[in-house]
N, C-alpha and C positions, 0 to 999 in steps of 0.2 A: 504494500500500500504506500499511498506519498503524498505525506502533505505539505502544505505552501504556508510558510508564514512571511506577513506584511511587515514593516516597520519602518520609522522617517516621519511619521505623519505629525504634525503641531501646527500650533498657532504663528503665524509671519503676517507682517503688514505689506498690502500693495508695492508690488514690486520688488519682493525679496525672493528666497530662494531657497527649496527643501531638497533633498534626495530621498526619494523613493527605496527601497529594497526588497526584493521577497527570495527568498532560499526554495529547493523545493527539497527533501530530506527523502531518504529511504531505501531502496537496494530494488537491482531488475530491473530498473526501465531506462529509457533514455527520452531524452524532451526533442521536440520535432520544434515547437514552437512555444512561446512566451509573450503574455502583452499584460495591458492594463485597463483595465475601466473601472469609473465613475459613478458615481449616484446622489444628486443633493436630494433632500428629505421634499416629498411632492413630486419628483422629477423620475423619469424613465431612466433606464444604465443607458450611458451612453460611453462607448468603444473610444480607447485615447488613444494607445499606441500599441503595437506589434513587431517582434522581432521574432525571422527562423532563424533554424542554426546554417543554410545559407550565408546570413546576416546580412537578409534584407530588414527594411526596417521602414514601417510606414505608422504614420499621425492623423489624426481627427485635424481636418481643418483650423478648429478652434484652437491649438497650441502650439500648431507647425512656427520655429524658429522662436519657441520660447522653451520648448521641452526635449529631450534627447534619452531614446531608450537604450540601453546597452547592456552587456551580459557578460557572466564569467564564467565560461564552460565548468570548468572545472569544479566551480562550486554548486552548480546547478543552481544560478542566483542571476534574476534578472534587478537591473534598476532603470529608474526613471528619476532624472535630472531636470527641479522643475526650475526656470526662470521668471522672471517681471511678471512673477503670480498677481494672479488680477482676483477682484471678491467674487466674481461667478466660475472661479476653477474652486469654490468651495465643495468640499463632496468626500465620500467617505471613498479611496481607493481601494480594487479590488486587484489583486494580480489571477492571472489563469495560467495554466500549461497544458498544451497539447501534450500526451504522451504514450508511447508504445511499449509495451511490456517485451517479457521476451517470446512469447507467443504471437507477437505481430501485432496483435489487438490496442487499439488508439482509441484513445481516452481524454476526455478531459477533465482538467483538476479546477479548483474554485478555495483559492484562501481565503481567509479571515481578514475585513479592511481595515485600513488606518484611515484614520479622520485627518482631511488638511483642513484648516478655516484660514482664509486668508479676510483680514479687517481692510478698512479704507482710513 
């Protein structure tokens, strides 16, 4: 089994700057893909970023050249690098991982969020 823990997430004012982190822990599998999304309280998830182990790497409109997602194989740990946070990137992040066991079987996994609030 493999779970995803979040963490980075606090309180910054308008225009400062968090890093994101999520591990994914456990034995047997290997990650195809890694990303992140969002959810403020009222509001639908909405998809921020994505990275495969390719290392392509695509964004939600709404962050493109303020956010950067990156990964360290080795640790089975993606992050997200957030910039000039504005008050509507307020939202509780989620990280996810595609994943394949050793039987071939793709999966996807769903961590625990951290809360950003960004103030004005």
């Amino acid at each position: 089994q493999v779970q995803l823990v979040a963490s980075g997430g606090g309180l910054v004012q308008a225009g400062g700057s968090l890093r994101l982190s999520c591990a994914a822990s456990g034995s047997g599998f290997s990650i195809n893909a890694m990303g992140w999304h969002r959810q403020a309280p009222g509001k639908q998830r909405e998809w921020v970023a994505g990275i495969a182990i390719p290392g392509t790497t695509m964004y939600a409109d709404s962050v493109k050249g303020r956010f950067t997602i990156s990964r360290d194989n080795a640790k089975n740990t993606v992050f997200l690098q957030m910039n000039s946070l504005k008050p509507e990137d307020t939202a509780v992040y989620s990280c996810n991982a595609l994943i394949g066991d050793s039987s071939g079987s793709i999966k996807s996994y769903w961590g625990q969020g951290t809360q950003v609030t960004v103030s004005s």
